[in-house]
mmJSON file of the N, C-alpha and C atoms, coordinates in Angstrom:
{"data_MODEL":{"atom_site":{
"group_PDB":["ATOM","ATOM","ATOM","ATOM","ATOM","ATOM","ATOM","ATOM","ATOM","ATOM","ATOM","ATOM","ATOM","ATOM","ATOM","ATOM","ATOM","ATOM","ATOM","ATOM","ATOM","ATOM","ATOM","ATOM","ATOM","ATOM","ATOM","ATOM","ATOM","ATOM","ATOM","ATOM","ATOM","ATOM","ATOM","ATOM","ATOM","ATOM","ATOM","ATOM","ATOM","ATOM","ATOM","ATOM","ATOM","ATOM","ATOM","ATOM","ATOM","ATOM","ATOM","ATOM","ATOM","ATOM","ATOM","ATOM","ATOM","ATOM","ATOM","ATOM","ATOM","ATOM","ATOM","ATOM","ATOM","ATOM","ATOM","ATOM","ATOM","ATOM","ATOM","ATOM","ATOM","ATOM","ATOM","ATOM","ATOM","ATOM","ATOM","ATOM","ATOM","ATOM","ATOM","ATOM","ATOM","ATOM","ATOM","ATOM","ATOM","ATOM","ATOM","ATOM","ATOM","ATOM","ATOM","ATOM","ATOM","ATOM","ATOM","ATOM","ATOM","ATOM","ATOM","ATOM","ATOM","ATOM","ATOM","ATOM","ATOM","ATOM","ATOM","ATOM","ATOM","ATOM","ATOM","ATOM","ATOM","ATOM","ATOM","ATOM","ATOM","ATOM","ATOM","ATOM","ATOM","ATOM","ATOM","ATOM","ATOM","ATOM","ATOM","ATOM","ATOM","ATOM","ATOM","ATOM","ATOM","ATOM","ATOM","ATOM","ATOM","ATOM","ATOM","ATOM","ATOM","ATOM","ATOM","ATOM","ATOM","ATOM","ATOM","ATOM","ATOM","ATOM","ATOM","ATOM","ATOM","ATOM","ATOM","ATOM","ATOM","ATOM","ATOM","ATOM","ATOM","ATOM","ATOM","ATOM","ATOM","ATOM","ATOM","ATOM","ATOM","ATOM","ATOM","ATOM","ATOM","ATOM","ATOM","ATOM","ATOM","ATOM","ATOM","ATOM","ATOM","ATOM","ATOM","ATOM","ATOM","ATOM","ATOM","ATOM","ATOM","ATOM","ATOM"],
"id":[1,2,3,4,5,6,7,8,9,10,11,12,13,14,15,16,17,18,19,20,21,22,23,24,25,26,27,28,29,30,31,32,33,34,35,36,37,38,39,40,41,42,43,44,45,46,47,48,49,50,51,52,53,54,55,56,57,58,59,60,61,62,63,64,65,66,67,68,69,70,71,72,73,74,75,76,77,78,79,80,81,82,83,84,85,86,87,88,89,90,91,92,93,94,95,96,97,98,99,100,101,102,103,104,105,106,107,108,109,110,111,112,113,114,115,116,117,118,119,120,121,122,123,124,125,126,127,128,129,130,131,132,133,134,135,136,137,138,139,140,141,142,143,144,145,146,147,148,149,150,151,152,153,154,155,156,157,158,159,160,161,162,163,164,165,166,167,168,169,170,171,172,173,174,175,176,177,178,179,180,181,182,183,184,185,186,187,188,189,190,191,192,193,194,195],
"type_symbol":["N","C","C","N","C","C","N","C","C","N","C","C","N","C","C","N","C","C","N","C","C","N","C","C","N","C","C","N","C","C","N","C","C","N","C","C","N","C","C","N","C","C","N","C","C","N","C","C","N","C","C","N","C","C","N","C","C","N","C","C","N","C","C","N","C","C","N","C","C","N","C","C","N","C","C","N","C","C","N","C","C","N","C","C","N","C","C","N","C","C","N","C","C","N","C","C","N","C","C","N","C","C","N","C","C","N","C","C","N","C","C","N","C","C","N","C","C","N","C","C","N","C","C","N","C","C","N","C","C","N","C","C","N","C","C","N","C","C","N","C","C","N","C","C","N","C","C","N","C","C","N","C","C","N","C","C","N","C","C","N","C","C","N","C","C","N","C","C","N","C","C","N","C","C","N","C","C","N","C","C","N","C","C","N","C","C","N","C","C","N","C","C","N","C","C"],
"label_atom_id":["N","CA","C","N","CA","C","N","CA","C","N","CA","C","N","CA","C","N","CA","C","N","CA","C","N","CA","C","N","CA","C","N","CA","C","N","CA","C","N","CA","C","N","CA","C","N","CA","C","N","CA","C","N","CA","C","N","CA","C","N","CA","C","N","CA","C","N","CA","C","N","CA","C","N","CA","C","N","CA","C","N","CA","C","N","CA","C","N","CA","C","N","CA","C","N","CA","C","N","CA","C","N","CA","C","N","CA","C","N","CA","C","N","CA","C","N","CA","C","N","CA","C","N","CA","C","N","CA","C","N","CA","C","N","CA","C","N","CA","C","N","CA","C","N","CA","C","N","CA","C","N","CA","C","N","CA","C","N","CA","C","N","CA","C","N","CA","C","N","CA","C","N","CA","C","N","CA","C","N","CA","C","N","CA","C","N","CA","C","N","CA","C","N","CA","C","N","CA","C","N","CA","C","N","CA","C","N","CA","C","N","CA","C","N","CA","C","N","CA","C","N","CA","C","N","CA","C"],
"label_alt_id":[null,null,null,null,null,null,null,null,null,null,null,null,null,null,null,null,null,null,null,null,null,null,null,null,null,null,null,null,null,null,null,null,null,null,null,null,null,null,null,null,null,null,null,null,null,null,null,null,null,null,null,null,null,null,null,null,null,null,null,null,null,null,null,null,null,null,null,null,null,null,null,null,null,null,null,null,null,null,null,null,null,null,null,null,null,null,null,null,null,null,null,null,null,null,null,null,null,null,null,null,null,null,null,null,null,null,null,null,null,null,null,null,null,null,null,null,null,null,null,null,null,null,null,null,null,null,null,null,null,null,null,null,null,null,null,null,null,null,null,null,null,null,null,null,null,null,null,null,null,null,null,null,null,null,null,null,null,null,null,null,null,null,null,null,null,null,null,null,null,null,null,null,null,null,null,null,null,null,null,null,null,null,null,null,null,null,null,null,null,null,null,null,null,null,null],
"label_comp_id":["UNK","UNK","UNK","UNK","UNK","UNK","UNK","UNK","UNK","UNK","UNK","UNK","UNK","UNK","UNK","UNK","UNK","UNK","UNK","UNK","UNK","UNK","UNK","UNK","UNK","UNK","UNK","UNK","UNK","UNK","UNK","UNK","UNK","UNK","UNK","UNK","UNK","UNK","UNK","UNK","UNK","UNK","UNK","UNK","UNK","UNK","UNK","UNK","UNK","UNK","UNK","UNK","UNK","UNK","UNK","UNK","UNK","UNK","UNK","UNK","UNK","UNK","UNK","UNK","UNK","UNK","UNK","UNK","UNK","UNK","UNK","UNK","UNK","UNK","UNK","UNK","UNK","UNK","UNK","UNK","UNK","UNK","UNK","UNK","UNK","UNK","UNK","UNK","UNK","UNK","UNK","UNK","UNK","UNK","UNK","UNK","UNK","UNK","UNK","UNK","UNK","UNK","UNK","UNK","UNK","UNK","UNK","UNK","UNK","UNK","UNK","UNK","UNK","UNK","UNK","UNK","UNK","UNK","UNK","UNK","UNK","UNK","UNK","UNK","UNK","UNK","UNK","UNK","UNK","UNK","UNK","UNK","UNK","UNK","UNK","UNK","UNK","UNK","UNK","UNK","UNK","UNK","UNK","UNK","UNK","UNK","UNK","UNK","UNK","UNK","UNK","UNK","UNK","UNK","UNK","UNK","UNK","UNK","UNK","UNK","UNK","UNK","UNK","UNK","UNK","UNK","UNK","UNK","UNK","UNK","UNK","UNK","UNK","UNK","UNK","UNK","UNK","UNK","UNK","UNK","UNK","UNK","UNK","UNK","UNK","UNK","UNK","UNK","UNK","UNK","UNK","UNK","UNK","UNK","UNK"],
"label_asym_id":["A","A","A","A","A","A","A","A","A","A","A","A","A","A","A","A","A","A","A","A","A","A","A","A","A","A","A","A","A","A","A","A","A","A","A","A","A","A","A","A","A","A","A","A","A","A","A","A","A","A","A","A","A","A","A","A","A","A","A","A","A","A","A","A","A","A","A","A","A","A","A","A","A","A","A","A","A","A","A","A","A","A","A","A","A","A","A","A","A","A","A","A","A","A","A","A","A","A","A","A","A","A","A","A","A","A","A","A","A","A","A","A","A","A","A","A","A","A","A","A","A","A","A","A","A","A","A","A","A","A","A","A","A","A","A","A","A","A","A","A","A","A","A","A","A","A","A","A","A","A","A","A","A","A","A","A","A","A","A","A","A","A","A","A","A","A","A","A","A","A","A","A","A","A","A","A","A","A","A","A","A","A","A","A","A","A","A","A","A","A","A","A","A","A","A"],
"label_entity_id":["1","1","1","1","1","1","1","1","1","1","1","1","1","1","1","1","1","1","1","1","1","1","1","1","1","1","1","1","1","1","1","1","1","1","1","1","1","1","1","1","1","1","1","1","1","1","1","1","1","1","1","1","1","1","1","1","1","1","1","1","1","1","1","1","1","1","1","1","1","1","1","1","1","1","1","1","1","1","1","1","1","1","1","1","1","1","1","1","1","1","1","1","1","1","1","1","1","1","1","1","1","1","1","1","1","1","1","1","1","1","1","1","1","1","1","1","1","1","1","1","1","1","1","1","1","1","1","1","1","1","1","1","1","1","1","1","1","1","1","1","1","1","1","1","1","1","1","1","1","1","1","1","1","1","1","1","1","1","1","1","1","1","1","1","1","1","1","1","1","1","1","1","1","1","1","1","1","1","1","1","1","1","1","1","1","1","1","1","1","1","1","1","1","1","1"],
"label_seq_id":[1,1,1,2,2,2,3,3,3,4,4,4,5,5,5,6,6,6,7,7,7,8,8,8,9,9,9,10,10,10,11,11,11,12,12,12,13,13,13,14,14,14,15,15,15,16,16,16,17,17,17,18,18,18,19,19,19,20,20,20,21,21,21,22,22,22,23,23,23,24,24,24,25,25,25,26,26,26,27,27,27,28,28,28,29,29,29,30,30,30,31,31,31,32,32,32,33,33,33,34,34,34,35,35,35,36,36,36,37,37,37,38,38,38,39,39,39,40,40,40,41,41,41,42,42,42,43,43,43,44,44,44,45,45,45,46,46,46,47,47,47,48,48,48,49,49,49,50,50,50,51,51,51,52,52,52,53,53,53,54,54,54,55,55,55,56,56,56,57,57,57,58,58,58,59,59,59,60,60,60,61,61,61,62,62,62,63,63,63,64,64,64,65,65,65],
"pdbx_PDB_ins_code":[null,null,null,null,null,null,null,null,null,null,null,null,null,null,null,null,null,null,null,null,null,null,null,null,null,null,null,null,null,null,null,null,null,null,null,null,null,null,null,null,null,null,null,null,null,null,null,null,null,null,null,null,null,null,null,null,null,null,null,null,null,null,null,null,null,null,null,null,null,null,null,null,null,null,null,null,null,null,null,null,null,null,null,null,null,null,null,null,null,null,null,null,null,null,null,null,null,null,null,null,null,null,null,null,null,null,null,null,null,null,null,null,null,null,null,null,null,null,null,null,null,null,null,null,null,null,null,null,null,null,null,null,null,null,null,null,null,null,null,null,null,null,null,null,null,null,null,null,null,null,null,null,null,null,null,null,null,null,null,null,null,null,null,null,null,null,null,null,null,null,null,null,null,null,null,null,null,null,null,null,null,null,null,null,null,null,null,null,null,null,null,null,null,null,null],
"Cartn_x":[116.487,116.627,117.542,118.447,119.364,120.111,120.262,121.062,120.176,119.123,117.96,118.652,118.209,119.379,118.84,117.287,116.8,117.353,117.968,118.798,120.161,120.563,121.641,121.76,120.159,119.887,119.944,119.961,119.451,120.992,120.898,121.976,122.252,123.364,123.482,122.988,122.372,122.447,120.515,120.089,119.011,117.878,116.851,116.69,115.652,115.506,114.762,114.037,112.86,112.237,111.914,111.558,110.283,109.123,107.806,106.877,105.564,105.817,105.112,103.918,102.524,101.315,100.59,100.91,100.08,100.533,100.465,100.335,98.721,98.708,97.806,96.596,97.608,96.449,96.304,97.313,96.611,96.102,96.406,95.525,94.553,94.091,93.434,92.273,91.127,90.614,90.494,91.824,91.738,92.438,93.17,93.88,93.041,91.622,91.031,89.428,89.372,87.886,88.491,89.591,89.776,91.215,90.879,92.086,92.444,91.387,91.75,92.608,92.314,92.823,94.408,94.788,96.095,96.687,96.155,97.108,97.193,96.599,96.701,98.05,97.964,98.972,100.838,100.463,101.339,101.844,100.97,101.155,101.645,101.317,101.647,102.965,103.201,104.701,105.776,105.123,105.939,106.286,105.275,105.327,106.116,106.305,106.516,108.301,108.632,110.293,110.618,110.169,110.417,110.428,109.346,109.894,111.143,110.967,111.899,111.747,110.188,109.773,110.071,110.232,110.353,108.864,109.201,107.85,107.741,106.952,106.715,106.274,106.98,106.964,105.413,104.752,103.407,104.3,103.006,103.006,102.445,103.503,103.256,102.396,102.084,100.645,101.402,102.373,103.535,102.933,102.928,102.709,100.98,100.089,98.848,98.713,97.859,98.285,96.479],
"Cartn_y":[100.888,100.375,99.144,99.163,97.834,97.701,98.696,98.638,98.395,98.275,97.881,97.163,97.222,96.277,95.378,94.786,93.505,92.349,93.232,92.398,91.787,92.472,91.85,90.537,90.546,89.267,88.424,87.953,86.713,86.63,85.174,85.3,85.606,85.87,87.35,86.437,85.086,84.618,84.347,84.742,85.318,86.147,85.992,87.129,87.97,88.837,89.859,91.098,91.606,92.59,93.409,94.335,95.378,96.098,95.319,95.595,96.463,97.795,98.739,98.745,98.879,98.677,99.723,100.679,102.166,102.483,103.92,104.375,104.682,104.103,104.104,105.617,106.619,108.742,108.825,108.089,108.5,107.654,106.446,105.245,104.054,104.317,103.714,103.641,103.95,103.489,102.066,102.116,101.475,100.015,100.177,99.849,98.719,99.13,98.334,98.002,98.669,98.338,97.488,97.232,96.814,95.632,94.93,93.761,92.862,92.591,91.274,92.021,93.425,93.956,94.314,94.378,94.698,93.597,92.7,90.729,90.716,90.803,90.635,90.915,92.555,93.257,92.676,92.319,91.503,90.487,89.651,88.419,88.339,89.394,89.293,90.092,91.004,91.584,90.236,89.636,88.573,87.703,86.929,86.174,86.959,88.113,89.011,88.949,89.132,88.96,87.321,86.571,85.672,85.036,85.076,84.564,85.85,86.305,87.527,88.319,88.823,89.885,91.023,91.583,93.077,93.694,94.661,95.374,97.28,97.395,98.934,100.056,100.531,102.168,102.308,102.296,103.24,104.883,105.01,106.577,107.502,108.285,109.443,110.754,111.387,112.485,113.27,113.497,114.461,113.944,112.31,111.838,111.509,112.602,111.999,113.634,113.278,114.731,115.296],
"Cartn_z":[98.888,100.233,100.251,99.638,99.156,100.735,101.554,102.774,103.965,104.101,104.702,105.93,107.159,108.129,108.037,107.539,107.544,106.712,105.681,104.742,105.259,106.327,106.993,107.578,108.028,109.031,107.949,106.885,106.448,105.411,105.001,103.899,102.839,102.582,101.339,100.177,99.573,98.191,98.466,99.749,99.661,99.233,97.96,97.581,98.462,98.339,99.851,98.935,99.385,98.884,100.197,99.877,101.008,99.748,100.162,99.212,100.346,99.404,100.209,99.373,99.696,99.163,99.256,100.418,100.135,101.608,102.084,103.107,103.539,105.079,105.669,105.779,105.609,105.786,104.493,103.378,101.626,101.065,101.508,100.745,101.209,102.644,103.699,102.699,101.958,101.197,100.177,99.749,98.738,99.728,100.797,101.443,102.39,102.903,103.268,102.91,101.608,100.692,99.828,99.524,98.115,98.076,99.069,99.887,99.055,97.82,96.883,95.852,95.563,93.956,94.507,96.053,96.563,96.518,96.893,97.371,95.67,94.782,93.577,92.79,93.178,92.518,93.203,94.764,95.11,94.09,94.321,93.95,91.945,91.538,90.223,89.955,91.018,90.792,91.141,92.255,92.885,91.822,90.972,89.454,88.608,88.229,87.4,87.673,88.912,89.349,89.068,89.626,89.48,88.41,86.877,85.554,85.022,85.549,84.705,83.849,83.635,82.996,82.99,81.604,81.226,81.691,82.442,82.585,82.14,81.619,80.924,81.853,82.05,83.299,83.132,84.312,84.464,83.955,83.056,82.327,83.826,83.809,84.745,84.688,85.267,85.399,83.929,83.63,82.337,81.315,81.236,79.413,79.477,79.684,79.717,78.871,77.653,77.132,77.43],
"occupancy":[1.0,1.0,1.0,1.0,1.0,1.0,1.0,1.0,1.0,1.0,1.0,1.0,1.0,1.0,1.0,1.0,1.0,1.0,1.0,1.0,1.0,1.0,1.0,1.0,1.0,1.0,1.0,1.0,1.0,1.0,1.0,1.0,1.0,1.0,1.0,1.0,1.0,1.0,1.0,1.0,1.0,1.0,1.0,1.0,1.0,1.0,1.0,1.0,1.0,1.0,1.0,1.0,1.0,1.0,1.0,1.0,1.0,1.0,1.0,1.0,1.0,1.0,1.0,1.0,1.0,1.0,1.0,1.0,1.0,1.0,1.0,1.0,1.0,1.0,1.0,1.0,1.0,1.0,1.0,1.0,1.0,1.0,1.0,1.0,1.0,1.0,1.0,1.0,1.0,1.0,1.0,1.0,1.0,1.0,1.0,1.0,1.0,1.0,1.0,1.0,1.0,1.0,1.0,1.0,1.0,1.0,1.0,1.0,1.0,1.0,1.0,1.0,1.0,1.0,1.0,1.0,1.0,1.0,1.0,1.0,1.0,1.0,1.0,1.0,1.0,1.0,1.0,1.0,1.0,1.0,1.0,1.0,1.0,1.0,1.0,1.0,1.0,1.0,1.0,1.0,1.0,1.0,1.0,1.0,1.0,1.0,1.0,1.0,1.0,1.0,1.0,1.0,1.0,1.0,1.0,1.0,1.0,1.0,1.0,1.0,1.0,1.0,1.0,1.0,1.0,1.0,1.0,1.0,1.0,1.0,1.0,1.0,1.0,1.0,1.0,1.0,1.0,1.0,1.0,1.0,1.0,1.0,1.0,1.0,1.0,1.0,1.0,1.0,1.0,1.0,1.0,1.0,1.0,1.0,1.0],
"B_iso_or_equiv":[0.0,0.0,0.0,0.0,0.0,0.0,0.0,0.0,0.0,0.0,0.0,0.0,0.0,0.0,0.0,0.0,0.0,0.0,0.0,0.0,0.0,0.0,0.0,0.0,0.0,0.0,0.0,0.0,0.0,0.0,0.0,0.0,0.0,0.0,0.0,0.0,0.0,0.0,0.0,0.0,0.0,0.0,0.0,0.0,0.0,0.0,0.0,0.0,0.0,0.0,0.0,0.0,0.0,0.0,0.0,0.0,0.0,0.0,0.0,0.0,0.0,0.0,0.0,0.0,0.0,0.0,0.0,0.0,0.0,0.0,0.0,0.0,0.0,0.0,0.0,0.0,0.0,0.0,0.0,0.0,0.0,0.0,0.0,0.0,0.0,0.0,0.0,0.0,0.0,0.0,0.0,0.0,0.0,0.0,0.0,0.0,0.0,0.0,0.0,0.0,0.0,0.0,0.0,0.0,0.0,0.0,0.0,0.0,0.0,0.0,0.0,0.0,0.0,0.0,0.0,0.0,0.0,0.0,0.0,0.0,0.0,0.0,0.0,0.0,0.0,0.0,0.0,0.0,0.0,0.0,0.0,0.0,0.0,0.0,0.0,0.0,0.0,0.0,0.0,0.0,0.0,0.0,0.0,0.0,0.0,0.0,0.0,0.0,0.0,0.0,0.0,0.0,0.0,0.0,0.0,0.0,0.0,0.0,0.0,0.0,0.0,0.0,0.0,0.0,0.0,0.0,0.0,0.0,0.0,0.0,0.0,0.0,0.0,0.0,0.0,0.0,0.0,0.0,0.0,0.0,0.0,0.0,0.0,0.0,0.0,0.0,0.0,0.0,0.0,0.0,0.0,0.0,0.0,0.0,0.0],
"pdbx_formal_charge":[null,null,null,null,null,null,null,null,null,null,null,null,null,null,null,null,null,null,null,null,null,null,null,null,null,null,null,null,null,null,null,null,null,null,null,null,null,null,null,null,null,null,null,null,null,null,null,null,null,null,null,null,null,null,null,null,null,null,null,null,null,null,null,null,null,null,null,null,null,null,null,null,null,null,null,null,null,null,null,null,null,null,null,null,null,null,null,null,null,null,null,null,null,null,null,null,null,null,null,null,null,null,null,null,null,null,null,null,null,null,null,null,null,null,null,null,null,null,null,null,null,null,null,null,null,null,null,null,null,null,null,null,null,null,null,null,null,null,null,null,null,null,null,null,null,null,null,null,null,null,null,null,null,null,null,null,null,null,null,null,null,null,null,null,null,null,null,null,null,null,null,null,null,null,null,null,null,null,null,null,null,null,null,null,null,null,null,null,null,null,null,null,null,null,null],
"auth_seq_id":[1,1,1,2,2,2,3,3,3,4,4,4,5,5,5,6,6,6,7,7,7,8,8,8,9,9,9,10,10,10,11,11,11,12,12,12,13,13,13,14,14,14,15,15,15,16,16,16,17,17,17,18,18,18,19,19,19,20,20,20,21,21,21,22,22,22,23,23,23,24,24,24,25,25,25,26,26,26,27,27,27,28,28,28,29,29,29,30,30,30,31,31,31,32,32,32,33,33,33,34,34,34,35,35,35,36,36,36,37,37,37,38,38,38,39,39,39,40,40,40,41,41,41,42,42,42,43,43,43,44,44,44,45,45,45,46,46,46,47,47,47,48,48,48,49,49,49,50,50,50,51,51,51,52,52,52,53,53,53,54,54,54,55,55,55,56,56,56,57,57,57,58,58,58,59,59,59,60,60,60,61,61,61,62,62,62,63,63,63,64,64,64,65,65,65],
"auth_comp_id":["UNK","UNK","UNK","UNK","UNK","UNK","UNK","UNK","UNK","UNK","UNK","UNK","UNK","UNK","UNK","UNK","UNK","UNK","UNK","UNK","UNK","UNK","UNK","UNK","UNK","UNK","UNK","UNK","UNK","UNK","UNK","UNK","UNK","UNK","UNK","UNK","UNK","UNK","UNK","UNK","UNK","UNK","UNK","UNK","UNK","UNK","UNK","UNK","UNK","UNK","UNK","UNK","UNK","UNK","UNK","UNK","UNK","UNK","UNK","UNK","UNK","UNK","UNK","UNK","UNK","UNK","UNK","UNK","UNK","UNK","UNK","UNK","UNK","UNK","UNK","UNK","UNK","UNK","UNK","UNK","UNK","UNK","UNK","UNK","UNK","UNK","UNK","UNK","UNK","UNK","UNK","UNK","UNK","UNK","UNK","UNK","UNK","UNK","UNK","UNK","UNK","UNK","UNK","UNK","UNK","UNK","UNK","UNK","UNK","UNK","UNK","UNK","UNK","UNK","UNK","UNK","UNK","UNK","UNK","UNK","UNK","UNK","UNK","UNK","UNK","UNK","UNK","UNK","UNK","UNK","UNK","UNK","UNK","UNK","UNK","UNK","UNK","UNK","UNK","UNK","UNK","UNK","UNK","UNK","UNK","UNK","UNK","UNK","UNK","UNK","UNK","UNK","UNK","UNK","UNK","UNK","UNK","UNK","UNK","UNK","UNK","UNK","UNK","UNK","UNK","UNK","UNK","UNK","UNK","UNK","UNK","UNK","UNK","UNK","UNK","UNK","UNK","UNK","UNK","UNK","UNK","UNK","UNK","UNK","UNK","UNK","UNK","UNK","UNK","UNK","UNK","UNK","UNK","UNK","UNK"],
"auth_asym_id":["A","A","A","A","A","A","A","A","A","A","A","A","A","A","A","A","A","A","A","A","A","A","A","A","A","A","A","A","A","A","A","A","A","A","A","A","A","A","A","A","A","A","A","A","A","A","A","A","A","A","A","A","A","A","A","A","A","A","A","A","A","A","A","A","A","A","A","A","A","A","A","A","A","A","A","A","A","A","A","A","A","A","A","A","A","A","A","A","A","A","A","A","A","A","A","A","A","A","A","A","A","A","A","A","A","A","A","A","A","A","A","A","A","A","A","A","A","A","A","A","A","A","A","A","A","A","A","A","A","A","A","A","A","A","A","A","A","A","A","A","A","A","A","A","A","A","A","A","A","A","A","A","A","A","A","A","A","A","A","A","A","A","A","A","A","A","A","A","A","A","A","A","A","A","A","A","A","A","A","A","A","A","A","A","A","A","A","A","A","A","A","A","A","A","A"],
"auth_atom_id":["N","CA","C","N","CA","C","N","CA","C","N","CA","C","N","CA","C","N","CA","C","N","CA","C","N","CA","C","N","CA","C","N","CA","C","N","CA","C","N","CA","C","N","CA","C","N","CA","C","N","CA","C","N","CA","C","N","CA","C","N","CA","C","N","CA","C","N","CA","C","N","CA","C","N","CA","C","N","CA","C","N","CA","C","N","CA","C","N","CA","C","N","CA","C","N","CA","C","N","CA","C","N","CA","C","N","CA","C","N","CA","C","N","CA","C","N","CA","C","N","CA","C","N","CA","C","N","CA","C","N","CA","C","N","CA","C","N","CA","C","N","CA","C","N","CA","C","N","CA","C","N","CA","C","N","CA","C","N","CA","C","N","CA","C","N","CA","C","N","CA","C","N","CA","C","N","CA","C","N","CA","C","N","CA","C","N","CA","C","N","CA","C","N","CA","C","N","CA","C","N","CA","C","N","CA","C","N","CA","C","N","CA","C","N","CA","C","N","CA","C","N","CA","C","N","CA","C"],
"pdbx_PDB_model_num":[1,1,1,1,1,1,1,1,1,1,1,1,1,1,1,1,1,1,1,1,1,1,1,1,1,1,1,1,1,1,1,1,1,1,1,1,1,1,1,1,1,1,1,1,1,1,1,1,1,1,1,1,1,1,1,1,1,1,1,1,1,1,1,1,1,1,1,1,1,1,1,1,1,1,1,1,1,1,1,1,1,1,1,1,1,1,1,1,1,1,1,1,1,1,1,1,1,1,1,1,1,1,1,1,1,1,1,1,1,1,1,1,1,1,1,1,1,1,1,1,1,1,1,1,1,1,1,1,1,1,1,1,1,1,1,1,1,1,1,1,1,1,1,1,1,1,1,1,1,1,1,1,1,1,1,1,1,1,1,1,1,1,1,1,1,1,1,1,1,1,1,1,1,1,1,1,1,1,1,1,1,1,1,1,1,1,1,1,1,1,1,1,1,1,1]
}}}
């Protein structure tokens, strides 16, 4: 989403995200039982960009033998 028009509005040496946390018909569960373990995962990707960490691919449904 690098072309995002929201990114237009602000200035380009701006850094800008869109942090999607779940959709509301597949993840409304976890979405509003579970509000601290979501702000969390925020907040540590947010730390995570900002020192500049290498981070390791979540293993996909393929490498689970």
């Amino acid at each position: 989403m690098r072309e995002y028009h929201a990114f237009r509005e602000i200035d380009p040496s701006t850094v800008a995200a869109i942090i999607e946390t779940g959709f509301l018909n597949l993840d409304r569960e976890i979405l509003t039982k579970e509000t601290e373990r979501i702000a969390l995962g925020v907040v540590e990707g947010i730390l995570c960009f900002a020192n500049n960490e290498n981070v390791d691919p979540t293993p996909g449904p393929d490498s689970i033998p």
